[in-house]
C-alpha positions in Angstrom: 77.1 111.5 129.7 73.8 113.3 130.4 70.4 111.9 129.8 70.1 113.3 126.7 72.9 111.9 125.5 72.9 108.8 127.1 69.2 108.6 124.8 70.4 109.5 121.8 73.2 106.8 121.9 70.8 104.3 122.7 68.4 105.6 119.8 64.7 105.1 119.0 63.1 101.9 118.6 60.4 101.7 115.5 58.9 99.5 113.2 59.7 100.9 109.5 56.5 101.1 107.1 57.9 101.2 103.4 61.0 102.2 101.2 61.4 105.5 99.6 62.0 105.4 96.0 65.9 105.7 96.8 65.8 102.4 98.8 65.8 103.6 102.7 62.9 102.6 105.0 60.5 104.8 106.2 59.3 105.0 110.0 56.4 106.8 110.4 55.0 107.6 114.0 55.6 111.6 115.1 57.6 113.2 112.6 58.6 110.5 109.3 62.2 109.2 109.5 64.4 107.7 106.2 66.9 105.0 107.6 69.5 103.7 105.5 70.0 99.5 105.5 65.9 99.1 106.9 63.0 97.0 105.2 59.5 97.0 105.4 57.8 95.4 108.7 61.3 94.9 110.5 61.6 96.2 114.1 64.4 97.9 114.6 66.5 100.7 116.9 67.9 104.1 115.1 69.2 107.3 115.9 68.2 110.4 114.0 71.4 112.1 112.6 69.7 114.8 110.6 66.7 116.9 111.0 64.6 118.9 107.8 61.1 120.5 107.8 59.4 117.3 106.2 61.7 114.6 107.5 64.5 113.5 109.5 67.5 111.4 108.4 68.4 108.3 110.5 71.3 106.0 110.9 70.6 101.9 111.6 71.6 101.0 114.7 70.2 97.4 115.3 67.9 94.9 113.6 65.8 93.9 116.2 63.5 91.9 114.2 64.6 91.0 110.6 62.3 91.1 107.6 61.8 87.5 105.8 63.5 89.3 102.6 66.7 90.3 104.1 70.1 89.0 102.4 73.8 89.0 103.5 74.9 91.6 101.5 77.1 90.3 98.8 80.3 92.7 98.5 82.3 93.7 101.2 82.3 97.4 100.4 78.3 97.5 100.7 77.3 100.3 103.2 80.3 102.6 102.5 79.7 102.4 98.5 76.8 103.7 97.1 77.1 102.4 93.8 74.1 99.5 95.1 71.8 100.4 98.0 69.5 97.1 98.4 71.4 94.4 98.4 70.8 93.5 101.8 66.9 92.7 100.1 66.6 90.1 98.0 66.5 89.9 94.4 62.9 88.7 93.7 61.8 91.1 96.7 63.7 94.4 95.1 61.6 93.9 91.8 58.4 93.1 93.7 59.1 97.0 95.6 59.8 98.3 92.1 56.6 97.4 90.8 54.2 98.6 93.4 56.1 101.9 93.5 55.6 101.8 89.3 51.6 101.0 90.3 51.2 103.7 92.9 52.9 106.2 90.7 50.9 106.0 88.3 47.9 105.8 90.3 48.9 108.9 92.4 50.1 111.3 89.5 48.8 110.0 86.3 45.2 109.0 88.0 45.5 106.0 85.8 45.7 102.0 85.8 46.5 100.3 82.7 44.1 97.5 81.1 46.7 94.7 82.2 50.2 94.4 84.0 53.1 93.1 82.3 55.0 90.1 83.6 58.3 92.3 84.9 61.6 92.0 82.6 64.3 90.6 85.4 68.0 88.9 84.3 71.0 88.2 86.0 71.6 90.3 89.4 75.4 90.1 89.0 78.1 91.1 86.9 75.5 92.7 84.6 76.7 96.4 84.4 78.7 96.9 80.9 78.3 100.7 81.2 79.2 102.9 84.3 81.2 105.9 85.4 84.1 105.8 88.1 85.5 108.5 90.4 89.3 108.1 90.6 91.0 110.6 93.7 94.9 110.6 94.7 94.2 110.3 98.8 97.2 111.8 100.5 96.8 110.4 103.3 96.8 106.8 101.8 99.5 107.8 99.3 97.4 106.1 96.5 95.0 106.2 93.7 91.2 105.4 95.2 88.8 104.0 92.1 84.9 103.2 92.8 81.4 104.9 92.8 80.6 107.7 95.1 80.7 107.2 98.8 77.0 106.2 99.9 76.6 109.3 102.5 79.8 111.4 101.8 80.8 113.2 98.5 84.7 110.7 98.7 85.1 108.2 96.1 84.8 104.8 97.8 88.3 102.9 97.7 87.7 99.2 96.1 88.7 96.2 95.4 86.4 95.2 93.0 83.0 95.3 92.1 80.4 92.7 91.8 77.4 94.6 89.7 80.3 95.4 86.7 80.3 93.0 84.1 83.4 90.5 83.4 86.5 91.7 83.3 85.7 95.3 84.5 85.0 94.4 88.2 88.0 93.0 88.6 89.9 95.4 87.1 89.0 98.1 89.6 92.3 97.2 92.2 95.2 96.9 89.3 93.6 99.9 88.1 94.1 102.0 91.0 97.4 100.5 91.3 98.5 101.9 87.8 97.3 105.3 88.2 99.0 105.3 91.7 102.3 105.0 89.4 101.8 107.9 87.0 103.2 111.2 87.5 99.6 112.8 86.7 98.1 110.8 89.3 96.9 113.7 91.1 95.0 114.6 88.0 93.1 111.6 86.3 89.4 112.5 88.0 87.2 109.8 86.6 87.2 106.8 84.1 84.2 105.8 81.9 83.6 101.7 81.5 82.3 100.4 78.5 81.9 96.6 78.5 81.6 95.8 74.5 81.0 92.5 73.2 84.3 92.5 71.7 86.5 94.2 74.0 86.6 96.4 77.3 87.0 99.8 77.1 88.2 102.2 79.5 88.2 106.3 78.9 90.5 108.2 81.4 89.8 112.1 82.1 92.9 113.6 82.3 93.4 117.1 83.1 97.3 117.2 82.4 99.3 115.9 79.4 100.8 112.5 80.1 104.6 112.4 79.9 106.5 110.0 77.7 106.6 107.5 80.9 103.4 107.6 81.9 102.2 106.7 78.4 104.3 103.5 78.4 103.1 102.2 82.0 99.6 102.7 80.4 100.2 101.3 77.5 101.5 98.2 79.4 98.5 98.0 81.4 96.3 97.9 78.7 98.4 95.2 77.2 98.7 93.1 80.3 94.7 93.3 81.2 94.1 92.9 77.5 92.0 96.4 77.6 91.6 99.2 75.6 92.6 102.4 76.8 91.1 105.9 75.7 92.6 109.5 77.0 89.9 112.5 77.3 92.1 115.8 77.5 88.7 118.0 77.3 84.9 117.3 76.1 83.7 114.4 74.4 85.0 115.4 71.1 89.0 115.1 72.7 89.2 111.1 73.4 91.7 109.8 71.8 92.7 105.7 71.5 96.0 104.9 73.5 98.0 103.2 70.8 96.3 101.5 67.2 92.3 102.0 67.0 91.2 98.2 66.8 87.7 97.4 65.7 84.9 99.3 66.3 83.1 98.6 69.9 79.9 96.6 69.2 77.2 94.7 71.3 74.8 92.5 69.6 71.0 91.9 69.5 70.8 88.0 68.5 67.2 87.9 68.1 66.9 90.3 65.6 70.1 89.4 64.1 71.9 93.1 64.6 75.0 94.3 65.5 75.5 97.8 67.0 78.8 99.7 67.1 79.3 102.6 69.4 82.1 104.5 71.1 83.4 103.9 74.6 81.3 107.3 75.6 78.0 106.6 73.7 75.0 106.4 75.9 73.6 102.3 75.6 71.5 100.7 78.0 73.3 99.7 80.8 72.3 96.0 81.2 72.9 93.9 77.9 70.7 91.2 78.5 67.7 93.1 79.8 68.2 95.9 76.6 67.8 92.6 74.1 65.0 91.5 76.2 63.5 95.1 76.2 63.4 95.5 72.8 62.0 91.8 72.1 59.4 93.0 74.2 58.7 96.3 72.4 58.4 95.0 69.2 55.7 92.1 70.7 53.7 95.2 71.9 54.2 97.5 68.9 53.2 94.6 66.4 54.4 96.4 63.6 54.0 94.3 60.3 54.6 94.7 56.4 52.7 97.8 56.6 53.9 100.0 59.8 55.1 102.8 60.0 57.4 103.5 62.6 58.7 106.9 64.3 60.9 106.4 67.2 61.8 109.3 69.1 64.4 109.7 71.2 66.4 107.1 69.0 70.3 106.8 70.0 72.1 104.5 68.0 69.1 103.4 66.3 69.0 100.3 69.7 65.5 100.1 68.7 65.0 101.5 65.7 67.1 99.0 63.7 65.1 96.2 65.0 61.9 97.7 64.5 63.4 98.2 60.8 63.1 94.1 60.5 59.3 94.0 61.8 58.2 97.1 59.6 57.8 98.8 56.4 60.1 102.1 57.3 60.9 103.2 60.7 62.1 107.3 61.0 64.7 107.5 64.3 64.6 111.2 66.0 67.7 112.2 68.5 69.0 115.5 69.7 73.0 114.3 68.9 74.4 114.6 65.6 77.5 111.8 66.6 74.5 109.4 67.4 72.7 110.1 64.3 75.4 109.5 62.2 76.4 106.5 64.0 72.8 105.3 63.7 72.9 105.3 59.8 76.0 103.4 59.8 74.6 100.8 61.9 71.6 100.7 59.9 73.8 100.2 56.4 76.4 97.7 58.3 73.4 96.0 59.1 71.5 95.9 55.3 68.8 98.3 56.6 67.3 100.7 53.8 63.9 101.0 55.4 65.2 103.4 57.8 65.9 107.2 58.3 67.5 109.4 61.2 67.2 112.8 61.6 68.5 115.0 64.3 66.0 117.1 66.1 65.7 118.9 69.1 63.4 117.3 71.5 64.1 119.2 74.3 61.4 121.7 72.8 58.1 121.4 71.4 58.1 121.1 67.5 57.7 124.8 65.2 53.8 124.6 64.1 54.9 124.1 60.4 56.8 120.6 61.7 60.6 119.6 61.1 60.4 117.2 57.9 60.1 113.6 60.0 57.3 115.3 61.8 55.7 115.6 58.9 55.4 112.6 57.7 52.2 110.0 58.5 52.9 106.9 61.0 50.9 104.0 62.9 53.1 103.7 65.2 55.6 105.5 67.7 58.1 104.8 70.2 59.6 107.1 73.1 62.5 107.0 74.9 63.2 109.8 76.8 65.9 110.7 79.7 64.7 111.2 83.0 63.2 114.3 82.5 60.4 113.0 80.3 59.0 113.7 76.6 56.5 116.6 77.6 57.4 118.8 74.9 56.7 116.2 72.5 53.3 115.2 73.5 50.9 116.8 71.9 52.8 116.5 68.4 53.1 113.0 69.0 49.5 113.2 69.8 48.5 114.6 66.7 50.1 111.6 64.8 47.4 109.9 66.2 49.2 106.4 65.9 47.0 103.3 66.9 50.2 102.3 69.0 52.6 104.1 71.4 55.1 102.9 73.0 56.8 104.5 76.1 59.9 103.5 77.6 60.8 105.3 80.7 64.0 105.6 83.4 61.9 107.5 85.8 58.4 106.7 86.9 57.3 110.5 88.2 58.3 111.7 83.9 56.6 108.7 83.0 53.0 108.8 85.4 52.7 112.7 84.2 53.5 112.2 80.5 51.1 108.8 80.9 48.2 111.5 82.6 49.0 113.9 80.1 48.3 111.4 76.8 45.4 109.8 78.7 43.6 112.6 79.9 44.4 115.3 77.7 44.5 113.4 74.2 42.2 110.3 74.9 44.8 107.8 74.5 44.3 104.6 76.7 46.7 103.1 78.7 46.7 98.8 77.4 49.1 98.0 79.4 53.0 98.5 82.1 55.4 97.1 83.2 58.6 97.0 85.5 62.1 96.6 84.0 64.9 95.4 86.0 67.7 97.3 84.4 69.7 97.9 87.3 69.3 95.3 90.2 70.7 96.1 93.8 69.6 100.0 92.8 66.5 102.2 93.8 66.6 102.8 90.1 64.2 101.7 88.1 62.9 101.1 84.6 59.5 100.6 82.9 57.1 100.6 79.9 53.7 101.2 78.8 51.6 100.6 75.9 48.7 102.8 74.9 46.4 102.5 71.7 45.4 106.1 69.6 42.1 107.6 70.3 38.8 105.7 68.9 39.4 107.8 64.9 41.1 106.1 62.5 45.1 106.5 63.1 46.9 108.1 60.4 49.5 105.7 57.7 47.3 102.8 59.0 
């Protein structure tokens, strides 16, 4: 082994500065390196592995000197799974990192610190994910089915066990589940499986891109009997899943405090963590303070999550969404659950409102709630804007959307910024949630 070599096996030694907003610790010194598995203020040894313009990647060789927040990583498949990529931080520490990057975001692209900081919205850190998506891959070479999350630093599906973020009984269902498919003559072509923890059953969707024989539909059947499951086959788009066997009763999760229960197919999009999303919407409707009076818009609307419970705060509450199914599964929700103060429309938010206003845009409110997919409600600012609520709400999955549609309300449309939060939707992940409140300009707001 030359010298060169010989250094590059025995890496770098650094001291790592900070966390990047997908979880790996930064080294600054020369040109900036991202390792995997580092925390802030430990000393450690790396190697670089690969080289860009603005950065270089780095693999963890050795803790040298540990951070005070480091954890023994729960599961045995973390490092090779990337479903979780902090665990080896600990819980309270994780949402501490998630808040400052939430405060310098917004300080950094929106220009703009709210009037107080919200107390951060954290439950359980295990066995809390009731929705997720699994990669399923006959491996040759194993002669089996492999079922998990995505490899951490490879495009494989990770083989597991188990998982411990999945809530109760879909963790453990990850092993028999590989073993089944491992059994079926279309093994080679079931790609993926969609978990959906209800409160009344589990649900699992299985992609198939080849017609199950006769005998491959009975050893399903069977395991969906034995692990007391409910199996659903996708042949094509969303509009192809089909219930293995007799339909049951409708998937449902509930939201006590406001006495509501919510029914949605195994593909619908709900917030991932149950307990948070019932905290989440308590908090909303503290922030909103709609009354007897209120009128509510709430874009971006779903299944109505938080549209139905506004609906028992206000006088009528208008839910906007971009899907038909969701629309119409919103008004049912809203009827099952004795709700004639509401209305859903579909509407495309993805593009700024025609000048002469879809129907629900014409309409006068007090207050309005977004919540917007990653890539943010710009195109609906400025009509939102001209509402000119007293209250807006803003419930984001991404804190870069959220700091430039924050800067864009503040800045542009005098709106200010009351107050933010973290949200803790989705422990042991870089990913992060958050809210903010802002009051309507200083002129009256219109409905009020």
């Amino acid at each position: 082994m030359n010298a060169a070599a010989a250094a590059d096996a025995a890496g770098e030694l650094a001291t790592v500065d900070g966390l990047t907003h997908e979880g790996e610790g930064v080294v600054h010194g020369g040109k900036t390196v991202f390792v995997a598995g580092a925390l802030p203020g430990e000393r450690i040894r790396l190697r670089r592995t690969r080289r860009h313009r603005q950065h270089d990647d780095g693999v963890l060789l050795e803790v040298l000197e540990p951070s005070s927040v480091r954890v023994v990583p729960r599961c045995v498949h973390y490092g090779l799974c990337g479903g979780c990529v902090l665990q080896h931080l600990a819980p309270e520490a994780q949402l501490a990192a998630k808040e400052q990057e939430l405060k310098d975001t917004l300080e950094r692209v929106a220009k703009v610190t709210p009037r107080r900081w919200l107390p951060p919205l954290a439950g359980p850190s295990w066995g809390y994910r009731r929705r997720a998506r699994l990669g399923a891959k006959f491996v040759r070479k194993k002669d089996c089915v492999v079922v998990g999350f995505r490899e951490r630093a490879a495009p494989y599906v990770a083989q597991l066990r188990g998982c411990e973020v999945l809530k109760p009984p879909a963790g453990e269902l990850i092993a028999p589940l590989a073993s089944m498919l491992t059994g079926l003559s279309i093994r080679e072509h079931v790609p993926q499986i969609e978990v959906a923890v209800a409160d009344n059953v589990t649900a699992l969707v299985l992609r198939v891109l080849k017609t199950p024989p006769l005998e491959d539909l009975e050893q399903l059947a069977a395991f969906a009997a034995a692990q007391r499951v409910r199996l659903y086959l996708q042949p094509g788009g969303l509009d192809s899943v089909q219930v293995l066997g007799p339909p049951g009763e409708p998937l449902r999760y509930g939201l006590p405090r406001f006495d509501l229960q919510i029914e949605f197919e195994p593909t619908d999009f709900i917030q991932v963590n149950g307990a948070i999303n019932e905290a989440l919407v308590a908090r909303a409707i503290e922030l909103l303070e709609p009354d007897a009076h209120s009128r509510v818009l709430d874009l971006f609307c779903g299944l109505g999550n938080f549209t139905l419970a506004l609906a028992r705060r206000a006088a009528h509450v208008v839910g906007v969404e971009g899907e038909a199914t969701l629309i119409e599964r919103a008004r049912g929700n809203a009827q099952r659950n004795g709700l004639a103060n509401t209305e859903f429309h579909v509407g495309n938010l993805a593009v700024a409102p025609a000048p002469s206003g879809p129907a629900w845009l014409r309409q006068s409110y007090s207050h309005v709630l977004l919540d917007p997919p990653r890539t943010g409600a710009r195109e609906v600012l400025a009509a939102v804007a001209a509402l000119a609520p007293q209250r807006l709400l803003y419930i984001s999955c991404h804190p870069g959307s959220l700091a430039r549609d924050l800067g864009v309300l503040v800045h542009e449309y005098g709106f200010t910024l009351e107050a933010a939060g973290a949200v803790d939707m989705f422990p042991h992940t870089a990913h992060m949630e958050s809210l903010a409140l802002l009051s309507g300009p200083a002129h009256p707001a219109a409905g009020a």
